[in-house]
RODO-2510 file (C-alpha; in nm, 4 decimals, decimal comma):
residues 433
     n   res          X          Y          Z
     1     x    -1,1809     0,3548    -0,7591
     2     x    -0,9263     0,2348    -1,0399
     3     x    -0,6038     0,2079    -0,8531
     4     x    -0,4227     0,0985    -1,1972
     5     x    -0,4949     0,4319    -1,3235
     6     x    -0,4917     0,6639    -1,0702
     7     x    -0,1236     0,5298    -0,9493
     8     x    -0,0090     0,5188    -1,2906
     9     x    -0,1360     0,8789    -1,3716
    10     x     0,0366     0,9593    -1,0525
    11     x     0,3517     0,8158    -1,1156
    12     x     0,3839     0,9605    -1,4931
    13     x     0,6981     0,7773    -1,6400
    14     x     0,5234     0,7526    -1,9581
    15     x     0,7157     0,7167    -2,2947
    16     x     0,6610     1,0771    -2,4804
    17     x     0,8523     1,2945    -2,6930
    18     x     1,0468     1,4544    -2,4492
    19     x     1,1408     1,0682    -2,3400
    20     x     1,3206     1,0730    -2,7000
    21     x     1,5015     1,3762    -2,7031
    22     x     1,6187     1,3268    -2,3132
    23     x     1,7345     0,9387    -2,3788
    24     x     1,8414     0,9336    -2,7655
    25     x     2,0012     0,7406    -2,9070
    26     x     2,1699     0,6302    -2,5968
    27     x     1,8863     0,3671    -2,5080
    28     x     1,9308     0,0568    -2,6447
    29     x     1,6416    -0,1580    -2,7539
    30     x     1,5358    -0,4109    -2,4371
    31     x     1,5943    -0,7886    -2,5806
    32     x     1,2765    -0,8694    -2,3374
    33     x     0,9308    -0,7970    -2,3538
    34     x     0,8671    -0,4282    -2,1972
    35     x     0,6954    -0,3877    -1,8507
    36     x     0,4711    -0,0755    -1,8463
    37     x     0,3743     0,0230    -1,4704
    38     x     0,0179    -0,0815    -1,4937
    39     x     0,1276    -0,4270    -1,6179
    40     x     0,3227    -0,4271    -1,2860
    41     x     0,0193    -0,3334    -1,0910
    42     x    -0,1929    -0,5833    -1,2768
    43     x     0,0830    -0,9006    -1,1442
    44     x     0,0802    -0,7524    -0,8223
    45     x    -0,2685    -0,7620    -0,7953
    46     x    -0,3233    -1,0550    -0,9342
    47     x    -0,1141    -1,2847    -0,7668
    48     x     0,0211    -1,1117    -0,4339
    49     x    -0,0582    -1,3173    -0,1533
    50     x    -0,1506    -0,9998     0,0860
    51     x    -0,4497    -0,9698    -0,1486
    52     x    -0,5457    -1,3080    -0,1724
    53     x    -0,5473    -1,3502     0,1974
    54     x    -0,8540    -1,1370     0,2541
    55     x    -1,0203    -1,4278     0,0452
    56     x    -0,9985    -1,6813     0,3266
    57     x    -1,0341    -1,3960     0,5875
    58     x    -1,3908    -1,3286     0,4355
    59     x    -1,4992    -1,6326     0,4207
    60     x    -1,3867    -1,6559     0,8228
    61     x    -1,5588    -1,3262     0,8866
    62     x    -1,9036    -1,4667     0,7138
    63     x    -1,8704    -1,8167     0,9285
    64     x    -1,8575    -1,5847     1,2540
    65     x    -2,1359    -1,3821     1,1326
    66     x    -2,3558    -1,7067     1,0780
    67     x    -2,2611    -1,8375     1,4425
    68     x    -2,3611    -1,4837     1,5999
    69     x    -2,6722    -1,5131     1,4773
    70     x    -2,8063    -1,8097     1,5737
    71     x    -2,9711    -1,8338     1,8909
    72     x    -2,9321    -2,0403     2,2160
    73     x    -2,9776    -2,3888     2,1776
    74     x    -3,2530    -2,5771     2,3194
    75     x    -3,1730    -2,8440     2,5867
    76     x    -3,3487    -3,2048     2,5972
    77     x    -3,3112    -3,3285     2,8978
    78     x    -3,4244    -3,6910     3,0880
    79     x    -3,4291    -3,7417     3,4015
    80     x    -3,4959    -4,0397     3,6843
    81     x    -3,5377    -3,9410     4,0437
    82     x    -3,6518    -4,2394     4,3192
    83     x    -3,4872    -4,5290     4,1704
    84     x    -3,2495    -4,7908     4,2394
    85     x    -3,2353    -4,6483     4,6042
    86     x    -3,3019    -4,9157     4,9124
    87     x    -3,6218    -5,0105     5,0380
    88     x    -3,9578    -4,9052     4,8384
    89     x    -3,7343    -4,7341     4,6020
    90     x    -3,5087    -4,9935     4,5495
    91     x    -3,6061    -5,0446     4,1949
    92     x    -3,7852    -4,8505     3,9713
    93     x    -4,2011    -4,8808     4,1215
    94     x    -4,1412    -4,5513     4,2499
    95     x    -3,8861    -4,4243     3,9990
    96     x    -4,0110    -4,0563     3,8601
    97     x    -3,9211    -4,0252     3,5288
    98     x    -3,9297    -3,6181     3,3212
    99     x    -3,8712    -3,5260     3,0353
   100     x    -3,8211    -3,1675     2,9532
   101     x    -3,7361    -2,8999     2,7059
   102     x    -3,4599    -2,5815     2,7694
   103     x    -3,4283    -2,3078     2,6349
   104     x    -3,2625    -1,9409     2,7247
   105     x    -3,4580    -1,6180     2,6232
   106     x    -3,2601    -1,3422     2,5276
   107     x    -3,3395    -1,0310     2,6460
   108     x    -3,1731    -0,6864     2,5408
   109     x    -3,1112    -0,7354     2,1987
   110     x    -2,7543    -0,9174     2,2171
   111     x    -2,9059    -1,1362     1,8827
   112     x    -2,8929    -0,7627     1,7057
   113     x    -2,5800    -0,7040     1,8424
   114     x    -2,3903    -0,9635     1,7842
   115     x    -2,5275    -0,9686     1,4189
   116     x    -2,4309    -0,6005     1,3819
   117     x    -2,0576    -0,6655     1,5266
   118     x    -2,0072    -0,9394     1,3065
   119     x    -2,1021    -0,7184     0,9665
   120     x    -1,9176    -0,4405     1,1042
   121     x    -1,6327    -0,6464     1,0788
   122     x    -1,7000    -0,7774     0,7466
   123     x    -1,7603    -0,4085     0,6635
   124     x    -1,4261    -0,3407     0,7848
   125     x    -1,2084    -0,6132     0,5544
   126     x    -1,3176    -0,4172     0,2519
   127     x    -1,1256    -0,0844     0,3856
   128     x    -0,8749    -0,2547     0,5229
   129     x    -0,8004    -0,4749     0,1723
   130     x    -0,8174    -0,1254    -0,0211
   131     x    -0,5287    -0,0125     0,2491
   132     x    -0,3192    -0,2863     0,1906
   133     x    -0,3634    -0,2657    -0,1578
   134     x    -0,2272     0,1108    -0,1887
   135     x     0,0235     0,0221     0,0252
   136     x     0,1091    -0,2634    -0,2479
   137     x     0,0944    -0,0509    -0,5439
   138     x     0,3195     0,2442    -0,4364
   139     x     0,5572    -0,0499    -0,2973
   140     x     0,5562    -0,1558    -0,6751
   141     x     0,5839     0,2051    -0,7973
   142     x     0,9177     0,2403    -0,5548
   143     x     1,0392    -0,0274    -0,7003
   144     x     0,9342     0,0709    -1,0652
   145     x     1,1097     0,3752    -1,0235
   146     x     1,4207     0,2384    -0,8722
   147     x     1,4333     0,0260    -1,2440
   148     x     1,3755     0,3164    -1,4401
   149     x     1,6294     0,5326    -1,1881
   150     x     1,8926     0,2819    -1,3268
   151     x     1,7875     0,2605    -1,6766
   152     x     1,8309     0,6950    -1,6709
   153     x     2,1756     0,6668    -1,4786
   154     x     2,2880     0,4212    -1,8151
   155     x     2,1827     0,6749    -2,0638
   156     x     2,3507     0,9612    -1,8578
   157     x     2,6983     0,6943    -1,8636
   158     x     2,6410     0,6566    -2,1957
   159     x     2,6331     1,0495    -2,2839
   160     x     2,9408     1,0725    -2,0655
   161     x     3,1337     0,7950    -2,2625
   162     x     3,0540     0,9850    -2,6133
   163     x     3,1355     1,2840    -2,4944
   164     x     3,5000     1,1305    -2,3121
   165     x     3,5806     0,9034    -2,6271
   166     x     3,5507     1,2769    -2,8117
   167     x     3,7962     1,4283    -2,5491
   168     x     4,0263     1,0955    -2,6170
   169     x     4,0162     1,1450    -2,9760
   170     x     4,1003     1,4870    -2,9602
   171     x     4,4048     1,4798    -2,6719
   172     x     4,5371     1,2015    -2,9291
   173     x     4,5382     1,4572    -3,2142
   174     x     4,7488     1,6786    -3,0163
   175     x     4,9785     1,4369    -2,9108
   176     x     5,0910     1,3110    -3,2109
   177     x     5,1251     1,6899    -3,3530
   178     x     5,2994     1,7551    -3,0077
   179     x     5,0871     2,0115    -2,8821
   180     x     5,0071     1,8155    -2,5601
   181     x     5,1879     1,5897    -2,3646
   182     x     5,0847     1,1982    -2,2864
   183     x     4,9554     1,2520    -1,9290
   184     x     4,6568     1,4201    -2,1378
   185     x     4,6099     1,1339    -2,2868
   186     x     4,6160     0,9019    -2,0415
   187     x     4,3827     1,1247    -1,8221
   188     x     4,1375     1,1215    -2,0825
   189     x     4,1172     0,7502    -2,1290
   190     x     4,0878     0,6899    -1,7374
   191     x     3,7872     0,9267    -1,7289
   192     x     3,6508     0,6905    -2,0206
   193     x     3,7233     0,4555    -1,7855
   194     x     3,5373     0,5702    -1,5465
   195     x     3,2423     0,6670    -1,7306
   196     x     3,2404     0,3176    -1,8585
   197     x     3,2306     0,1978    -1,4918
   198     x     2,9295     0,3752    -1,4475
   199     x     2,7372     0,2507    -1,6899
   200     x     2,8575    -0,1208    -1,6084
   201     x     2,7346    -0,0141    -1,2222
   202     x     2,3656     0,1372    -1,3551
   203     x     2,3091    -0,2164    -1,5956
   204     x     2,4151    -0,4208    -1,2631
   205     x     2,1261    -0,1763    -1,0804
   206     x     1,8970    -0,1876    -1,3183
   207     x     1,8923    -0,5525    -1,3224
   208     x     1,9123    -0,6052    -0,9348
   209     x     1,6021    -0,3281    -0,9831
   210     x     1,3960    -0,5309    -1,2251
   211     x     1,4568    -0,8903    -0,9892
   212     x     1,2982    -0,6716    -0,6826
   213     x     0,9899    -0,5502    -0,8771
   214     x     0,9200    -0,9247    -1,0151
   215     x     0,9574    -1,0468    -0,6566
   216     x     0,6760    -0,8962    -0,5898
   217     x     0,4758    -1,1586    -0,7964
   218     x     0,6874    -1,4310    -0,7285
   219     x     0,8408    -1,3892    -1,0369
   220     x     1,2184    -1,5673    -0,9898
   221     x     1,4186    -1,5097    -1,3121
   222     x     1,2569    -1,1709    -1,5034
   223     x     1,1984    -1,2203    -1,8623
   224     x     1,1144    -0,8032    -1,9340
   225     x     1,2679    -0,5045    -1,9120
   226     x     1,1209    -0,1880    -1,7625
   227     x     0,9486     0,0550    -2,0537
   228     x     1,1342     0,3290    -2,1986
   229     x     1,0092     0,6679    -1,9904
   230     x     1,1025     1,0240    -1,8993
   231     x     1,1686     1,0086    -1,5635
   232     x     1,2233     1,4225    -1,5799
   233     x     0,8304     1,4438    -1,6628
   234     x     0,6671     1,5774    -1,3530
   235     x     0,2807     1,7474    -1,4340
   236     x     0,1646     1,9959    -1,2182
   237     x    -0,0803     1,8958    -0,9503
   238     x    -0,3396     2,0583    -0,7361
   239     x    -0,2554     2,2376    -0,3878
   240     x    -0,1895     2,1894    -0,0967
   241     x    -0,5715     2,2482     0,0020
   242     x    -0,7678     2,0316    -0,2693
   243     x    -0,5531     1,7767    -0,1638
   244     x    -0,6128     1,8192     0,2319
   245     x    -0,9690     1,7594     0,1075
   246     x    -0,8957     1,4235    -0,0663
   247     x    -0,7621     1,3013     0,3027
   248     x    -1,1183     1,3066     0,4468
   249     x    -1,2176     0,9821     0,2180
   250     x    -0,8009     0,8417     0,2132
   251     x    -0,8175     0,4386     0,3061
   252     x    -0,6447     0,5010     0,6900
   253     x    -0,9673     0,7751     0,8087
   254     x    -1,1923     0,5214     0,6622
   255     x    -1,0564     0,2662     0,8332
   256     x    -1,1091     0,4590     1,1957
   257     x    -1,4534     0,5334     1,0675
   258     x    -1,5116     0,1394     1,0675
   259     x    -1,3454     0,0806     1,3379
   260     x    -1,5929     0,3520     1,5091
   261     x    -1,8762     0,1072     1,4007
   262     x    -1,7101    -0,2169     1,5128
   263     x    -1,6879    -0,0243     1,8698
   264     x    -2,0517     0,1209     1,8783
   265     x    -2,1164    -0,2665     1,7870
   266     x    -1,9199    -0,4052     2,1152
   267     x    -2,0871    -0,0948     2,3235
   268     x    -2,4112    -0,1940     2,2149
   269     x    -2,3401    -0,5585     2,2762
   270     x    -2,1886    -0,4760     2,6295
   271     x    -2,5079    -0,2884     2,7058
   272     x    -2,7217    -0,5899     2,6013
   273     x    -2,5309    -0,8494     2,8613
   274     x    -2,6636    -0,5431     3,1378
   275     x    -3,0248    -0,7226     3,0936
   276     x    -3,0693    -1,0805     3,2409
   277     x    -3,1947    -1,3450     3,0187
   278     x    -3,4488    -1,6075     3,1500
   279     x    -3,4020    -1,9242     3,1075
   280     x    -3,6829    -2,1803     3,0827
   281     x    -3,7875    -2,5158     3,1106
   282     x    -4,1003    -2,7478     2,9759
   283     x    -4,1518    -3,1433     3,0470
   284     x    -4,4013    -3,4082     3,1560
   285     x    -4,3168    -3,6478     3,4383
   286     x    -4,3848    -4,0087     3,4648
   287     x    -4,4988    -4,1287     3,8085
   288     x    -4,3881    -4,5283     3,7363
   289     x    -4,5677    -4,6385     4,0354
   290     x    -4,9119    -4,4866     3,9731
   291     x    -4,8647    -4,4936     3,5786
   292     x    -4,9677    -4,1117     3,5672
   293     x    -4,8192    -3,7855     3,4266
   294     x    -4,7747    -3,4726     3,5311
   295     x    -4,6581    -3,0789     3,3326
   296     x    -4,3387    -2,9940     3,4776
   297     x    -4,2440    -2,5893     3,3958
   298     x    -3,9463    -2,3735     3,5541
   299     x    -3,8310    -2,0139     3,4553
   300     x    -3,5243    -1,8877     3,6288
   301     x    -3,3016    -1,5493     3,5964
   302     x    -2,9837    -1,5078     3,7042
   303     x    -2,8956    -1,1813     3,9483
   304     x    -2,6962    -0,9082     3,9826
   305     x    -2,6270    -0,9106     3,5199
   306     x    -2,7065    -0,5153     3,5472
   307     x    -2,3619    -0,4754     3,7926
   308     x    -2,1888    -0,7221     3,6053
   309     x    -2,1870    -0,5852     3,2867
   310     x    -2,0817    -0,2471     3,4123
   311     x    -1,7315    -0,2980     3,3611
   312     x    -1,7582    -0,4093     3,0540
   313     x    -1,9770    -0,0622     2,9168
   314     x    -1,7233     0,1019     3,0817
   315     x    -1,4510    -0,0577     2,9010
   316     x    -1,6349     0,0054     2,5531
   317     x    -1,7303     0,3729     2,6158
   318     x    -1,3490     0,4354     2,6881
   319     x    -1,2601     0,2542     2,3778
   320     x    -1,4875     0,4614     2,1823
   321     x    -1,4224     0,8135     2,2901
   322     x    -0,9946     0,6874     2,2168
   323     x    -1,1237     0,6778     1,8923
   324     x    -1,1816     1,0405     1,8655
   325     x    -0,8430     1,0950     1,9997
   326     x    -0,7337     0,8696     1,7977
   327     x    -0,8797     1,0147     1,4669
   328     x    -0,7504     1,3544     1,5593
   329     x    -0,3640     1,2328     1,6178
   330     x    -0,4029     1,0415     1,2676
   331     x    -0,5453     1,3695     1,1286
   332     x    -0,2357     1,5714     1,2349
   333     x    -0,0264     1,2963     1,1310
   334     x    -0,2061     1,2870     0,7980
   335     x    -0,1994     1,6027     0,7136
   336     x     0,1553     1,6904     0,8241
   337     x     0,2886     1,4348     0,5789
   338     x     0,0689     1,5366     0,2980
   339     x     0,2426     1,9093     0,3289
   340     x     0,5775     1,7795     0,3569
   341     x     0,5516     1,5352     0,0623
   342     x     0,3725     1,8316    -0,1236
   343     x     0,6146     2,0682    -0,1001
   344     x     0,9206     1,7978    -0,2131
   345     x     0,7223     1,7569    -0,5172
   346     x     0,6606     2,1297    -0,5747
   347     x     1,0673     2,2322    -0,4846
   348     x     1,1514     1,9337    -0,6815
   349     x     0,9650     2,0368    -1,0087
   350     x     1,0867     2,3383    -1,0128
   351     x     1,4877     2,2517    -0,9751
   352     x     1,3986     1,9775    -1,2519
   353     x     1,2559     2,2387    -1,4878
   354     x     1,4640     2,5407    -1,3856
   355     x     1,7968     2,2737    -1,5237
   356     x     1,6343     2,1695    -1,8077
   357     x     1,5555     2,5274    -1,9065
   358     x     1,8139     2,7257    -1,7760
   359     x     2,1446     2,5042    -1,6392
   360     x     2,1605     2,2532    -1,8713
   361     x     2,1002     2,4479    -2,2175
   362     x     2,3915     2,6992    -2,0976
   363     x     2,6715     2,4336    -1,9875
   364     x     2,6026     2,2339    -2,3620
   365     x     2,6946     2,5616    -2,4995
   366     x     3,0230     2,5952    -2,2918
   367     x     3,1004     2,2513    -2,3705
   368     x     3,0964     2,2620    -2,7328
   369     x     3,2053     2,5810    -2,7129
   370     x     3,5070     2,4569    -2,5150
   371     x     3,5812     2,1677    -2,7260
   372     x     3,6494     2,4063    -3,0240
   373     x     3,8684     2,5813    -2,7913
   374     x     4,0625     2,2960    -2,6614
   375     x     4,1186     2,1841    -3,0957
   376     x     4,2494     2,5222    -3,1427
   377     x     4,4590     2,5014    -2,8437
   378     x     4,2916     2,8234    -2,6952
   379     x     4,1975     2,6109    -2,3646
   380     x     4,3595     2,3292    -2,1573
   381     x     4,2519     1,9865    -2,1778
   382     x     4,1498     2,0533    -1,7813
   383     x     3,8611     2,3160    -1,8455
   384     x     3,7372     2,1348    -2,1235
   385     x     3,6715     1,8233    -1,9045
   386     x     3,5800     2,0084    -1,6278
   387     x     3,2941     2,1553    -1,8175
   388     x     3,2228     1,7588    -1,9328
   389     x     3,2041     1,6801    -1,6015
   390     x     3,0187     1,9674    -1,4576
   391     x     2,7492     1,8596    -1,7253
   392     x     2,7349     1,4963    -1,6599
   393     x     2,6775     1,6244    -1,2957
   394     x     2,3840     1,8303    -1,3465
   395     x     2,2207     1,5875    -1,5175
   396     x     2,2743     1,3610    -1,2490
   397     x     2,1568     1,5643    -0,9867
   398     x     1,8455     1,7110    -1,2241
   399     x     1,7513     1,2968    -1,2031
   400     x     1,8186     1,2565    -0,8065
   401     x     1,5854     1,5754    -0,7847
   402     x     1,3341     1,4369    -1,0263
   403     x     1,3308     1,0804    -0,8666
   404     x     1,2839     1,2295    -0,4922
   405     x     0,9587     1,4522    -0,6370
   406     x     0,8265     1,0708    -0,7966
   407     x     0,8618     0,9631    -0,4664
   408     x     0,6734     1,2205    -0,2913
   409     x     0,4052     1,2190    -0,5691
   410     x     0,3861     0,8106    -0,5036
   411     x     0,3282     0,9077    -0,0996
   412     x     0,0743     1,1638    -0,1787
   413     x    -0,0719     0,9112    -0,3776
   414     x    -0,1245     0,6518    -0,0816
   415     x    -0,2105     0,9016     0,1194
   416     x    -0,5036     1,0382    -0,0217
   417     x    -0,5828     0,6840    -0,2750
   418     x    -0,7486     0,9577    -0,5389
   419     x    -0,6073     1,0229    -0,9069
   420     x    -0,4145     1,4005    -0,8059
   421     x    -0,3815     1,4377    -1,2278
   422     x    -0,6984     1,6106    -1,3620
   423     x    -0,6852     1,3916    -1,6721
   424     x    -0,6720     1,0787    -1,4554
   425     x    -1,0013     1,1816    -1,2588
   426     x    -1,1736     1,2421    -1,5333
   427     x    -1,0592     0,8953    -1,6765
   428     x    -1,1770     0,7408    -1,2952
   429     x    -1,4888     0,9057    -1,3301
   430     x    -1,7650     0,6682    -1,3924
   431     x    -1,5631     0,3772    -1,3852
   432     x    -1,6294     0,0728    -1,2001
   433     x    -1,3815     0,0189    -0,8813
***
């Protein structure tokens, strides 16, 4: 699966040519080197030490594999009875002197076990590195956003301080030709004032934004700036029910279906200790005083391994059928956040589209409309900047909207770890993961 792509088709801040006509000339040109979002992904992947941890991990996981398959060692053994005693065996004429080989035979299959525990586990590192690794790359999608949330506030300041330097310029004109009196004025310029503020605040955010994303790859002083994007872009995706389908393969169901195998692995291994292995023995003694040898050979089995190892099967049946349990509470859990982040996204569109279309076409006609008003001295300087602000507001609020449904769409992208844009799966589609 290519995570790059499918999180970056997911998150859609792309630059396009509503980008240009949402953030004109506003957006100045970044001194730095631009950061797209799959550049970000591509750091985060390549140097995060989450990731690299499953290196070592593996290579711990394969070492405990090789050590559960090896077998019982065999024992060499010497021994010396009848010697250095008192009397006839006071030295060594009648010192008996064996020498044997040990061994334990395993019976039950606990070699198969143990080798199919330890690859279950190794199984398991590979789900559990693609969890971590979604979890990663909507972390750095948060805080991708949270730049590009700051870059959109500045070009929304920057609207606000045109459109309050006009309201300046024009409460000036009718103060000098004493039509309006200086309070006008002065309320005018402490708007400005406070539009100016605001952009000073989003630059401070957007660079306290762009040092969180590069701490993700240990990146200390940030020599980019976050790519120009429309953050209002928000594609339509499938419903609710393709995407409850998508949660049957998501990284956290795979991860119970490997942790199913690692316990049919320890239930199969606890069943194994339930038959008693035999241990055995193989020597020749010396007889020192008669200079002859002898075959020495024992087999013994310890007792009772059947009602020992009962509460252990015990144990490992329980675990197992919690796993069912288990699985069914993560379903609910699953599939209850997949509808709630869903319908966000869906609400959200539509309030984002519903302003663009509807809201904010209407109040830039009252605006302008207004400031030819307030020239002729047909309105007062107060509805004229109360339409201003009224603008700069829904605009503001048609971003919180729009950020909130990137958010969900970054959450049902974790959840499910699929592309959810039908251009992105077909660009996944044969594709190397």
């Amino acid at each position: 699966m290519l995570l790059r792509i499918a999180a970056f088709a997911v998150f859609a801040i792309a630059p396009c040519a509503h980008a240009q006509a949402w953030l004109p000339d506003a957006v100045p040109a970044a001194s730095n080197e631009p950061l797209t979002l799959d550049d970000a992904f591509e750091r985060v992947a390549r140097s995060h030490p989450d990731l690299r941890l499953f290196g070592p991990r593996s290579e711990a996981l394969l070492a405990e594999r090789d050590f559960a398959t090896l077998r019982p060692p065999l024992r060499a053994s010497l021994d010396i009875e009848n010697a250095l005693g008192s009397g006839e065996a006071s030295g060594f004429g009648q010192a008996e002197v064996t020498l044997s080989l040990a061994g334990v035979f395993e019976r039950g299959g606990k070699l198969d076990a143990r080798r199919t525990l330890a690859q279950s586990r190794i199984d398991a590192l590979a789900v559990l590195r693609e969890a971590q690794r979604l979890d990663l790359l909507a972390e750095v999608a948060r805080r991708y956003l949270a730049a590009q949330s700051a870059r959109a506030e500045a070009a929304i300041a920057r609207t606000d301080i045109e459109q309050r330097k006009r309201t300046v310029a024009a409460a000036s004109q009718r103060l000098q030709a004493g039509a309006s009196p200086e309070s006008v004025v002065l309320t005018a310029q402490a708007a400005l004032a406070r539009a100016e503020l605001a952009l000073a605040r989003a630059m401070q955010l957007q660079e306290a934004a762009q040092r969180h994303l590069a701490a993700l790859w240990g990146e200390r002083e940030p020599r980019f700036d976050v790519a120009a994007g429309d953050p209002l872009a928000l594609p339509a995706i499938d419903g609710l029910d393709a995407l409850a389908d998508l949660l049957q393969a998501s990284p956290e169901l795979k991860q119970i279906a490997d942790e199913r195998r690692i316990r049919e692995a320890r239930l199969q291994l606890a069943r194994s200790e339930a038959a008693p292995d035999i241990d055995w023995q193989l020597g020749v003694r010396r007889l020192q005083d008669t200079g002859d040898t002898a075959l020495v050979a024992g087999v013994s089995m310890p007792l009772g391994r059947a009602r020992r190892a009962q509460p252990g099967i015990r144990a490992a049946e329980a675990e197992l059928a919690m796993l069912g349990i288990e699985r069914e509470s993560r379903d609910v859990a699953l599939y209850a956040t997949l509808a709630e982040a869903h319908g966000r996204y869906r609400v959200a569109r539509l309030e984002v589209e519903r302003t663009r279309a509807d809201v904010l076409p209407r109040l830039a006609r009252a605006e302008t409309a207004a400031e030819r008003a307030y020239r002729a001295g047909a309105v007062s300087y107060l509805e004229w900047s109360q339409l201003q602000s009224d603008t700069i507001a829904a605009r503001r609020q048609q971003l919180a909207v729009a950020l909130d449904a990137h958010r969900a769409l970054i959450e049902l992208q974790r959840l499910t770890g699929a592309p959810l844009l039908a251009d992105a799966r077909a660009n996944a589609q044969g594709t190397e993961p």
